[in-house]
N, C-alpha and C positions, 0 to 999 in steps of 0.2 A: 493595431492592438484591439484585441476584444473588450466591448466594455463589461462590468463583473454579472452582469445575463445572458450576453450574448455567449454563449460558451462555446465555441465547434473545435475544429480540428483544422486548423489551415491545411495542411499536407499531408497527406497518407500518417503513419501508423507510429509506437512507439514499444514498449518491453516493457516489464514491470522486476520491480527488484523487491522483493519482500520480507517478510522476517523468517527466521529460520525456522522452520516445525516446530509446534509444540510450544512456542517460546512465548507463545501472543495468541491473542483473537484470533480464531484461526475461521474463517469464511469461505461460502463458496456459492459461484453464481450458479444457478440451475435452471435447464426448460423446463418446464410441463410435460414436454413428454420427449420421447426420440425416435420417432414416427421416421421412416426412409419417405423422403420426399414434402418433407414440412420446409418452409421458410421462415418460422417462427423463432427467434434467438435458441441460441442449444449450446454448450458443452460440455465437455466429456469429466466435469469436475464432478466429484464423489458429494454425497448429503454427508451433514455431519452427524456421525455417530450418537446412536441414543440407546438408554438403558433398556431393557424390555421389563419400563414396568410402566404405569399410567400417568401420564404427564396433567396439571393443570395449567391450562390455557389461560392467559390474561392479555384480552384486546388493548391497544394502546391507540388506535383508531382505523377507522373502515371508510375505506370509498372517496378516501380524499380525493379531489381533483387540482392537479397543482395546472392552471392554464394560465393566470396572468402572471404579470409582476408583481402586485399589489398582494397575490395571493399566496407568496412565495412558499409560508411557512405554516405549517401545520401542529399546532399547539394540542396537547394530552395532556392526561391528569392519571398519574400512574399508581396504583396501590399492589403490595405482593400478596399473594393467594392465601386467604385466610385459612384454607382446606389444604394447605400444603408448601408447611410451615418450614422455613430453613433449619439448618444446612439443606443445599441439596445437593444431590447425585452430578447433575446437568442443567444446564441454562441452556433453550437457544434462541436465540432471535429470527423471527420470520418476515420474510419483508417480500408482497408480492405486488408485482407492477406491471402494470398494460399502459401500452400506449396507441392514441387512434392512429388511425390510416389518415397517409397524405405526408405533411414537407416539415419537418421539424430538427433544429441542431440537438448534435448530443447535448447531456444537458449534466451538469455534477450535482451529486444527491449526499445529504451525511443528516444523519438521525445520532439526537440527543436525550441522554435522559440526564436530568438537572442540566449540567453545564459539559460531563462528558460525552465524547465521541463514542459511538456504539459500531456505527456503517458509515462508510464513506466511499464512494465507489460514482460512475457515469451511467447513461443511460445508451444504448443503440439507435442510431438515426433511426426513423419507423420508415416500415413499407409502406408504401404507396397505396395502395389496393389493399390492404388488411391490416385490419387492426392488428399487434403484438403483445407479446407477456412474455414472462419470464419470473423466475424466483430465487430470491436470497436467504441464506444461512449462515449465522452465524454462532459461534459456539465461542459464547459469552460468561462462561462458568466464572473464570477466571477475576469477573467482576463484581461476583456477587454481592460482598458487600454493598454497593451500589445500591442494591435491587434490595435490601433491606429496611426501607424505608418506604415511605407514599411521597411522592412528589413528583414537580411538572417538567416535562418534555415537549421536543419540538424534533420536526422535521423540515429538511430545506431543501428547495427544488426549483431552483430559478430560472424559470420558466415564461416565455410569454408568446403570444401569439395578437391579434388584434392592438394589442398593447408596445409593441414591440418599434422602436425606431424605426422609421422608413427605410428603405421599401419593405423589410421583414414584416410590417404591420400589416401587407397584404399577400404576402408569400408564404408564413408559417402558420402552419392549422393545429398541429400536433400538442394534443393534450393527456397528461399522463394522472392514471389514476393511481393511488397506492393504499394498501393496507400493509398493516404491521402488528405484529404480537408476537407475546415471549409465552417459552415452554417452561416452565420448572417441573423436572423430576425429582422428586423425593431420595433421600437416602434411604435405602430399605433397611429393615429389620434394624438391629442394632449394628450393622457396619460404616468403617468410618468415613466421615466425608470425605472428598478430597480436599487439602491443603488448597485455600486460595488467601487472596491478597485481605487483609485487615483494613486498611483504607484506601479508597481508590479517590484521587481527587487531581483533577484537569487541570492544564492549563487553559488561560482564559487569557486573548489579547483586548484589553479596551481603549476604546475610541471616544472623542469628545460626545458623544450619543452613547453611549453604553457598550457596547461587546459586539467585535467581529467573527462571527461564526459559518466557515473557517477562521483562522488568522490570516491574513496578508503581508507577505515578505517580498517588496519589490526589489530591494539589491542586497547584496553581501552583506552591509551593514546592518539593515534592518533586522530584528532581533523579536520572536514570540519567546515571551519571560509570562512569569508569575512569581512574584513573591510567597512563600511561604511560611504559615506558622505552626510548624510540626512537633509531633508527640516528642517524646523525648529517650522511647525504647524502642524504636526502630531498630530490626535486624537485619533485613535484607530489603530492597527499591529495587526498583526497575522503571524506565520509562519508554513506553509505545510511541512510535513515534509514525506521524504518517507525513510527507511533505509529495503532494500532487503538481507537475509544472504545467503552467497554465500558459497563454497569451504567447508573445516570441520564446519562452522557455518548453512548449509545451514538446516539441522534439529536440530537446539540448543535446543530444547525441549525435546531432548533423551539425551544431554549433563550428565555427569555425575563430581562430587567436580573431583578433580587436586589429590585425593590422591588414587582415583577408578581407574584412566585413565586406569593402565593393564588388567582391565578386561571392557573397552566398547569397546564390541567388533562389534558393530552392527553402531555406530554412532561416534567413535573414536576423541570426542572431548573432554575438558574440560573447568571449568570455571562453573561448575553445569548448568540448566535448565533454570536459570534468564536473562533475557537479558532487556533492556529498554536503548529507545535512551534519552539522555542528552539534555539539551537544555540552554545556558549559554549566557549572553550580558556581555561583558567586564570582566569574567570570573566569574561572578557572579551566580548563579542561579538562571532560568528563566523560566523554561517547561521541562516536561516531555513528551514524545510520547511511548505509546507501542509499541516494536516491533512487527512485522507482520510475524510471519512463514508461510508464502506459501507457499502451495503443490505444488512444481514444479509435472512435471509429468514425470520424468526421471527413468531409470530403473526399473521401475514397472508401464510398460506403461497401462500393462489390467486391474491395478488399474482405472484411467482416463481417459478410451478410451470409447465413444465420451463423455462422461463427464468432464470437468476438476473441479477441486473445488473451491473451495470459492474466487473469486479475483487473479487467479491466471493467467489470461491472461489480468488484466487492475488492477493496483496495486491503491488502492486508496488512497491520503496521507491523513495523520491524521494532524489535526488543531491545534497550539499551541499558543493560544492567550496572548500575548504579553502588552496588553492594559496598565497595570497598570504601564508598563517601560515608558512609552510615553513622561514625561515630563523629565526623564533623557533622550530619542534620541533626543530632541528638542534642546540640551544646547549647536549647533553650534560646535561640537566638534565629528571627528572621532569616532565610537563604533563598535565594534567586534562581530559581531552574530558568534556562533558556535554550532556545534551539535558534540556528542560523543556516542559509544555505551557500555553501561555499562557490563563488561565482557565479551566483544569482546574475541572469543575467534583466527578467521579468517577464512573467512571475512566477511565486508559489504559492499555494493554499496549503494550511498545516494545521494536524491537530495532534495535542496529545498528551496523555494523561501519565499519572505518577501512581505509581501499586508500593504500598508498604504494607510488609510485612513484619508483625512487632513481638514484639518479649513478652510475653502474657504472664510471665513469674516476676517481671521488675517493673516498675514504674520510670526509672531510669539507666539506659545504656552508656557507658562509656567505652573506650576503645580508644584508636590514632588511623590514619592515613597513611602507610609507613612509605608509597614508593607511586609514582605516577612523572612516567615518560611521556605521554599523549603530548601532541604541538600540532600546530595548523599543519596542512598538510602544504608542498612544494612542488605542484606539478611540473614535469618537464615537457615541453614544447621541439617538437622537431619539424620541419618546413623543407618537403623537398621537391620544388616545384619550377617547371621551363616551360617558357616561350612567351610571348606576347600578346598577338592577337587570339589566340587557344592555348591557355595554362591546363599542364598535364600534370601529374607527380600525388605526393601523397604529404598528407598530414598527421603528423600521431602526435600524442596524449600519453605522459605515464605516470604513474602516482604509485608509489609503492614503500609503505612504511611498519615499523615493528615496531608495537607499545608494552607495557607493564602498567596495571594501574591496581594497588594492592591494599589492603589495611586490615584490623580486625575490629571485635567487639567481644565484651565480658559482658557475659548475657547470664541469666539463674542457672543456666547450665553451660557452665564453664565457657573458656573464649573460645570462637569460632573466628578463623582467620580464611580471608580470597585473596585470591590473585588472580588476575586476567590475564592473559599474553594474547593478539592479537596481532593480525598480521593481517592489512589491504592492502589487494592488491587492483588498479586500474589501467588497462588499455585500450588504447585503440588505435584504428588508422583510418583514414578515407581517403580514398585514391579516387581523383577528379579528373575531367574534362569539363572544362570549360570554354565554350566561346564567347569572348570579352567583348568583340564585335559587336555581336549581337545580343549579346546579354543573356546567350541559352545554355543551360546545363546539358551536354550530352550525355554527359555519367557520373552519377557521383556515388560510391559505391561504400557504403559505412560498416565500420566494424567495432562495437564495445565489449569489453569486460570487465566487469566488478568480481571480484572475490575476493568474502572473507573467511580465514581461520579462526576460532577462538577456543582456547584452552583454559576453563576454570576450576582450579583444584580450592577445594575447602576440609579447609582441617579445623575437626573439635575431637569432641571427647567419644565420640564413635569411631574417629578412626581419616580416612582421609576420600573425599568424593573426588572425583574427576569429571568433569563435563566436557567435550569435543565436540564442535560445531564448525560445520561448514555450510558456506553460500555463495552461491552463484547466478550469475544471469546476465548472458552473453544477449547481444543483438547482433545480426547482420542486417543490413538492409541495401538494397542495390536499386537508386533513383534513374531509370532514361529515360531522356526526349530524341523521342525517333528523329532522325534526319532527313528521312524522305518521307514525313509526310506533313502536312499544313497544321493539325494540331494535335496533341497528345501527350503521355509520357505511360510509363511503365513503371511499378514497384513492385517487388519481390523481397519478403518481411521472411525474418527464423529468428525464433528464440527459441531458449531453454533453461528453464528456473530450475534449479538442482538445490536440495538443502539436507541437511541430515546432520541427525544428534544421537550421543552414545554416551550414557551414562555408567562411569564405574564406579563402586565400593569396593575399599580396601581389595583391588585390582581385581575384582568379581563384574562382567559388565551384568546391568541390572535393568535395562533401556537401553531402546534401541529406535528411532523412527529415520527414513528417509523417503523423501518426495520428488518427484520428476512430475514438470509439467513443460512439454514441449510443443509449440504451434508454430506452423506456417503458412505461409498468407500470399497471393500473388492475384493483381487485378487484370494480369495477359489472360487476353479470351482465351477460353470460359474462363472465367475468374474464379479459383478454387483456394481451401484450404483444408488444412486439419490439423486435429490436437491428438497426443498422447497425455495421460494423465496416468500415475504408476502412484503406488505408497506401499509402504510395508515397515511393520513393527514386530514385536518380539509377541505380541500376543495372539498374533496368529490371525490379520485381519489386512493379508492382502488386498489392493484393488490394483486392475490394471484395463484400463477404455482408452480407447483409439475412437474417434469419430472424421468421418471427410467430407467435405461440400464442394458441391460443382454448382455453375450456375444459378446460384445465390438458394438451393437448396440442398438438404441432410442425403450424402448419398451414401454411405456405409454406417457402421456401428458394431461394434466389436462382443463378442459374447459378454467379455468382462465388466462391460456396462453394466450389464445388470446385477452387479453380485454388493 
């Protein structure tokens, strides 16, 4: 088990599961440049989108150095742009990072302003021979309330080198510098802002010292709550929810049932392949969120060298709308948001914040809860496996359930009624060789998928919306230890994160976004990979980049990169 700095990647790679477009913080990792023949981090993920008109810049700190333990956290004092006053257009968050040459673990990074999560994301092993960088975006509109005010911030980067428990104290050199600052775009002329959230306010885990930041959820039971004491005209919530698996959870995808455990010998976890975070008000059932296996890029760095995968340097939370609770958080009375992760095996890091949006014509909402199916979920377990001295066969994983979760609210313009209907679905299989003899994986070949459907129809007094949303995000993975040779293994990593949202009016569709980010990853000499990255919406702002790497550099790049 890692301790909470030493952070790497015991075994090759993992997939990321994220929130569906549009729905959340939507981020993206970026190189500096896509130069054919750099070794510099690079993916083919798109900048976020900005208005053409003139942004004011506001530093939140420069040239930090995160290198010891001691120095973990980097504290600001944040005020919003006197010359360029809200609402605005766009918010985004810029987060640039280098790190030197030589031997250092990936390392987990998340940035705060007050007590909210803004970025949360890993770093890339460094090169050896040269310093690295890379750049983060995020498109933080959606928070802005937040950003309406002055107040202090912090960044955490657990980090150490010299400092670092033996023998790391003379192995790790690797020090990473960071700056950070946010854009605010003006709304122009007199057109309207966009609709965002009214209050934005965190969940916060505390500890006999004061607050864990992340949270820390070592088993199933364990629980990040926050009490709250909320407005009382709430219309619509939502909560982000980001849950990262760290330590023996950090590839729960290779996890093997609790009665296998002697022979996983490749991922030494249990609790089977299923993982999904919880999401409960008053201990109720409330939301589900997929968890996200991210390909850190730790001990199989020529897997993800200059490539990393999928979300793996800007973690992106997934959206768990709340709406249908709304007239129970209105009822002037304390309520409990929590999240939990289902089969925890250890561990998780979690953060994640509560967006309301309120009745600006009444001081008080009422309404009911009229209808919520949601239950733990019941995975099925299937074991089909022969022989003794070498165990062959396969193991799958299935989870597959349909909810309702519904209610309304009598808001200054008339009631507005949701309903969810949701539908996860989980698979998977690993089909194994094992020698028990000798305690070596010949093959162990993994296969997951998460998908979800969700259908939100809202009826008021305009008539009736529909929302349809889908998400995905398969992993395969295929683990071998050569047999004819003294020592080694092989990995060969494919995902593909597919999401997409279609908004109708009174059966008019009115919105439309879908995203595809696909990568693959293999460390068999030369060690190569690549990404596809696709989007497209109803506004007319295709992108489509393909990038490839061989031998731990950039060796193609696609026209559509640049657009």
């Amino acid at each position: 088990m890692h301790s909470n700095y030493i952070r790497r990647s015991r075994i090759l790679a993992v997939v990321s599961l994220g929130t569906i477009l549009s729905c959340s913080l939507v981020g993206y990792a970026q190189s500096l440049n896509r130069q054919i023949g750099t070794q510099f981090t690079v993916t083919a993920d798109p900048l976020v989108p900005r208005p053409h008109t003139k942004s004011c810049v506001v530093p939140l700190f420069t040239n930090y150095q995160f290198a010891f333990f001691s120095e973990t956290t980097q504290n600001y004092q944040f005020a919003p742009p006197a010359n360029c006053p809200g609402p605005w257009n766009k918010v985004v968050l810029d987060i640039d990072i280098s790190e030197t040459a030589g031997r250092q673990f990936d390392r987990t990074a998340s940035l705060y302003m007050g007590n909210t999560n803004l970025y949360f994301g890993t770093t890339p092993e460094p090169i050896r021979t040269a310093a690295n960088a890379w750049h983060i975006e995020r498109d933080i509109t959606d928070y802005s309330a937040l950003l309406a005010n002055p107040q202090q911030g912090f960044m955490i980067l657990q980090n150490c080198t010299t400092d670092c428990p033996p023998p790391y104290n003379t192995l790790l050199t690797g020090v990473f510098t960071v700056s950070a600052f946010v854009e605010f775009f003006p709304t122009p002329g007199q057109g309207p802002a966009p609709r965002v959230a009214d209050e934005v306010l965190p969940l916060v885990q505390t500890n006999a010292g004061g607050s864990n930041f992340p949270a820390f959820l070592f088993s199933p039971t364990d629980q990040f709550s926050t009490t709250f004491s909320l407005p009382q005209n709430i219309e619509q919530a939502y909560l982000d929810v980001i849950a990262q698996s760290q330590s023996t959870d950090e590839q729960w995808y290779g996890c093997f049932p609790n009665d296998l455990g002697s022979i996983n010998e490749v991922y030494l976890c249990g609790n089977t392949d299923f993982r999904e975070t919880e999401v409960t008000i008053d201990g109720q059932p409330a939301g589900i969120a997929p968890v996200s296996p991210w390909v850190y890029t730790g001990f199989l760095p020529d897997q993800w060298r200059p490539m990393p995968a999928a979300q793996t340097l800007d973690f992106i939370p997934y959206r768990v709308n709340l709406t249908p609770f709304a007239s129970m958080l209105n009822d002037g009375q304390p309520h409990t948001i929590a999240l939990s992760v289902f089969n925890d095996d250890s561990y998780f890091s979690a953060a994640a914040s509560l967006l309301l949006y309120l009745d600006r014509g009444s001081a008080e909402v009422t309404g009911a809860l009229t209808q919520n199916t949601l239950t733990v979920p019941s995975p099925v377990v299937s074991e089909n496996l022969q022989g003794t001295s070498t165990v062959t066969g396969t193991i799958g994983v299935t989870s597959a359930r349909s909810y309702t979760i519904a209610g309304y609210v009598n808001t200054s313009h008339g009631q507005v009624s949701t309903s969810i209907s949701q539908q996860q679905n989980f698979s998977s299989t690993q089909t194994i060789d094992f020698d028990v003899v000798n305690f070596t994986v010949l093959d162990q070949n993994t296969d997951v998928e998460t998908n979800v459907i969700s259908s939100t129809t809202v009826n008021d007094n305009q008539g009736t919306t529909v929302i349809q949303e889908k998400f995905g995000f398969p992993i395969a993975v295929d683990f071998v230890f050569p047999t004819n040779t003294t020592f080694g293994f092989t990995v060969a990593t494919t995902q593909k994160y597919t999401a997409s949202k279609k908004v109708s009016v009174n059966g008019t569709v009115t919105d439309y976004t879908s995203v595809t980010n696909s990568v693959e990853g293999s460390d068999v000499t030369p060690p190569s990979s690549s990404q596809h990255y696709s989007f497209f919406d109803l506004n007319g702002r295709p992108y489509d980049c393909r990038i490839a790497t061989q031998n731990n550099v950039l060796t193609s790049v696609s026209v559509g990169c640049n657009h």
